[in-house]
NUMI-470324 format. One record per residue: residue number from 1; x, y, z of N, C-alpha, C in turn. Coordinates in nm, 3 decimals. Layout:
<recs>
    k      n.x      n.y      n.z     ca.x     ca.y     ca.z      c.x      c.y      c.z
  NUM        X        Y        Z        X        Y        Z        X        Y        Z
...
</recs>
This chain:
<recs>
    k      n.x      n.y      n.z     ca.x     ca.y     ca.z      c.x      c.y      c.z
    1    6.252   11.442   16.803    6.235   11.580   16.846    6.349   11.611   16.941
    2    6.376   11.692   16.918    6.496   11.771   16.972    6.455   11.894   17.073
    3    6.526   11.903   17.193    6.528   12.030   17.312    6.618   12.079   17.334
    4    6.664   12.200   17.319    6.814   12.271   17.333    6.772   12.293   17.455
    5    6.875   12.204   17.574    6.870   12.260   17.706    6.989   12.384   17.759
    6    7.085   12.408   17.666    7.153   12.464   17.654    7.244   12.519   17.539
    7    7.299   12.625   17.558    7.352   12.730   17.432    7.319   12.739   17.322
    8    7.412   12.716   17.164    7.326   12.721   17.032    7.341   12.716   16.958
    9    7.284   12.698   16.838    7.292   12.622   16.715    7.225   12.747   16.613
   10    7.294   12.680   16.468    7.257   12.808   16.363    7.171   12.671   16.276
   11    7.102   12.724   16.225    7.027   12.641   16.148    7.020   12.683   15.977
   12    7.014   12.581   15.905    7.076   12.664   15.740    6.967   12.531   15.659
   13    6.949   12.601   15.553    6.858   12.480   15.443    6.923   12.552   15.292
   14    6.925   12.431   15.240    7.017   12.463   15.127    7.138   12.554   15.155
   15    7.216   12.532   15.250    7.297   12.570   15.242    7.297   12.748   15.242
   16    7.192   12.761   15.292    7.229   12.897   15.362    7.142   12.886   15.482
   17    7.191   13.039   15.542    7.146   13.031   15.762    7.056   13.082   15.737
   18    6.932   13.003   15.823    6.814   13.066   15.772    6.750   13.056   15.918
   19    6.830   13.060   16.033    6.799   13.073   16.193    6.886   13.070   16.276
   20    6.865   13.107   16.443    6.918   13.081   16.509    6.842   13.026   16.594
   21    6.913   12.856   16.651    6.849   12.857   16.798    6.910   12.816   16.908
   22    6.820   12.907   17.019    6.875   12.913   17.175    6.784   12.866   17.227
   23    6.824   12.843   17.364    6.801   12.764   17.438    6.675   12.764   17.522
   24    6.664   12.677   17.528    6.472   12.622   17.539    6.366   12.620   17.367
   25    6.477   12.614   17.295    6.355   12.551   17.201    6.395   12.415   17.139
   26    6.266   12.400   17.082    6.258   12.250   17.044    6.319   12.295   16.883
   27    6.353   12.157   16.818    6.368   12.128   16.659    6.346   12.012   16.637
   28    6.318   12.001   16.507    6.313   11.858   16.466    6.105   11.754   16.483
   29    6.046   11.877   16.514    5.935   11.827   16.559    5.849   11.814   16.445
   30    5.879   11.917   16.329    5.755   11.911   16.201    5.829   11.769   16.180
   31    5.931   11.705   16.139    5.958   11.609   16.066    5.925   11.481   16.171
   32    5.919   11.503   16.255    5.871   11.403   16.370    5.741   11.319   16.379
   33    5.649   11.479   16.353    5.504   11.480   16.356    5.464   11.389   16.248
   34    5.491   11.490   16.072    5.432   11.448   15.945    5.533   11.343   15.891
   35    5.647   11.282   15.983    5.690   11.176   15.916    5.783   11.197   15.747
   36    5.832   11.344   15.760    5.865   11.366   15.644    6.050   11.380   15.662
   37    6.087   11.446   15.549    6.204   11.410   15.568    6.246   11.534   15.617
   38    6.373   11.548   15.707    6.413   11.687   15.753    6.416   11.819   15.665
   39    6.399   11.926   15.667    6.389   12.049   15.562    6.511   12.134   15.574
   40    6.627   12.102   15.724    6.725   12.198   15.752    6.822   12.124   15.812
   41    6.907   12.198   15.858    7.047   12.116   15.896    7.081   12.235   16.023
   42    7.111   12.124   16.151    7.146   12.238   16.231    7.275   12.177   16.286
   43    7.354   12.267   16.331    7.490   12.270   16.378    7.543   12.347   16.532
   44    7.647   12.305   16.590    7.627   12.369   16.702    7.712   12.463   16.685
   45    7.692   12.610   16.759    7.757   12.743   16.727    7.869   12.746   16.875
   46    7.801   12.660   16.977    7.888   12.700   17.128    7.861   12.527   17.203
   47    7.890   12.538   17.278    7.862   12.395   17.327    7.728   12.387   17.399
   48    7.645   12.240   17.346    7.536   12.234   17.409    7.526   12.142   17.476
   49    7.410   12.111   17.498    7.303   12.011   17.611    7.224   12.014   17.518
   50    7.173   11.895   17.449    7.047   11.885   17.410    6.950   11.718   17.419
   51    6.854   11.792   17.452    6.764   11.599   17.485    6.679   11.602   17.373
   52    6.677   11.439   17.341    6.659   11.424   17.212    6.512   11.323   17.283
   53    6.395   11.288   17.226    6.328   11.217   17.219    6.285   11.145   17.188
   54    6.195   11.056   17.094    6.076   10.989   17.036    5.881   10.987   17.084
   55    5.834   11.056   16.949    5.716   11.042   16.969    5.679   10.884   17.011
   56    5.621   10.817   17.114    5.564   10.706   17.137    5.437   10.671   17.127
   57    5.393   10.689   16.987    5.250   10.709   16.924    5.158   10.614   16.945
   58    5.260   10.513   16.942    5.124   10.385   16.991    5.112   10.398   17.155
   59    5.135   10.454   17.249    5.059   10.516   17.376    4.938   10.594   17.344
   60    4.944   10.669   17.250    4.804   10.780   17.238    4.682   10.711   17.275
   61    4.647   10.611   17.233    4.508   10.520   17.297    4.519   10.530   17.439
   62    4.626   10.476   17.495    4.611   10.483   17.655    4.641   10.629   17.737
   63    4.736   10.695   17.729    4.742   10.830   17.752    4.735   10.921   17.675
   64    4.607   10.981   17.628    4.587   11.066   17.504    4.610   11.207   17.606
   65    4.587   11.247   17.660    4.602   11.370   17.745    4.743   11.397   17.751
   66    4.852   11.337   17.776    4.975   11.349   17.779    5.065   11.415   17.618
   67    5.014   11.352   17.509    4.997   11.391   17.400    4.928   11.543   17.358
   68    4.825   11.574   17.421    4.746   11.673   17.453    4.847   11.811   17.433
   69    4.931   11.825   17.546    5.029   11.913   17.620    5.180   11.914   17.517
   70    5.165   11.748   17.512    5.297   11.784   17.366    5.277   11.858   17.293
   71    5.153   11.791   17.228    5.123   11.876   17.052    5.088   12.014   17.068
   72    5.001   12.072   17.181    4.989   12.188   17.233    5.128   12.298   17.255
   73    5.282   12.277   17.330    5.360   12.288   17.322    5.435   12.289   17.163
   74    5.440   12.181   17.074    5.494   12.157   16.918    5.395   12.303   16.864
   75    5.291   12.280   16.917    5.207   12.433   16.772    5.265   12.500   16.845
   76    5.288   12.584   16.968    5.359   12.700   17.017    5.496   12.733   16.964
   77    5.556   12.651   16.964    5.688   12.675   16.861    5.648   12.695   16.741
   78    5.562   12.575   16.657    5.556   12.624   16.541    5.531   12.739   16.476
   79    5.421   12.827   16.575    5.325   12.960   16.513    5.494   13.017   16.593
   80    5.566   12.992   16.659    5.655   13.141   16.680    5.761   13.149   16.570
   81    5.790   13.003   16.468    5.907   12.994   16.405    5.782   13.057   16.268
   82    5.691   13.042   16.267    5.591   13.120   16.151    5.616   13.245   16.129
   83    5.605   13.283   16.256    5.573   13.424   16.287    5.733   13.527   16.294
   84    5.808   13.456   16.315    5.965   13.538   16.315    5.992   13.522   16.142
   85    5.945   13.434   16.083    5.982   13.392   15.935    5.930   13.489   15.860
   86    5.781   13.503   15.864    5.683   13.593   15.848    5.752   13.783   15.846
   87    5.835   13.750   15.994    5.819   13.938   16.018    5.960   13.958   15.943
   88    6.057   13.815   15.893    6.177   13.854   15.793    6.143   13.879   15.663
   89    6.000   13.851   15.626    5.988   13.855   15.458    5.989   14.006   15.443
   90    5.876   14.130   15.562    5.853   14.223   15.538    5.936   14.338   15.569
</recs>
């Protein structure tokens, strides 16, 4: 999982731009979560800062609450990258 702590990146799947992202959002988290393979390709548009992570899944038994606030945070992005996708179809 990925955090743009700074500037920004265009994001494209199959080879066309199918986003932009700035700074303070995450990427890279659906493929993180479901273990699947990436769906997009992102690139940087200006110079960034970005912190990169790892889910540390085998903690969840001992700090499940901490997890809590992640995944809580991961759906907040997700329903907003839904919902901007959503208001381009119409």
């Amino acid at each position: 999982i990925y955090f743009l702590l700074s500037g920004n990146c265009r994001v494209t799947a199959n080879h066309k731009a199918v986003g932009l992202l700035t700074e303070h959002q995450i990427f890279g988290e659906f493929a993180a979560i479901t273990k699947d393979l990436r769906t997009a390709t992102i690139r940087t548009n200006t110079i960034t800062t970005i912190l990169s992570f790892r889910l540390a899944t085998e903690l969840f038994d001992e700090i499940p609450e901490s997890f809590s606030y992640l995944y809580k945070n991961v759906i907040d992005e997700l329903i907003k990258k839904i919902d901007s996708s959503n208001k381009k179809k119409y």
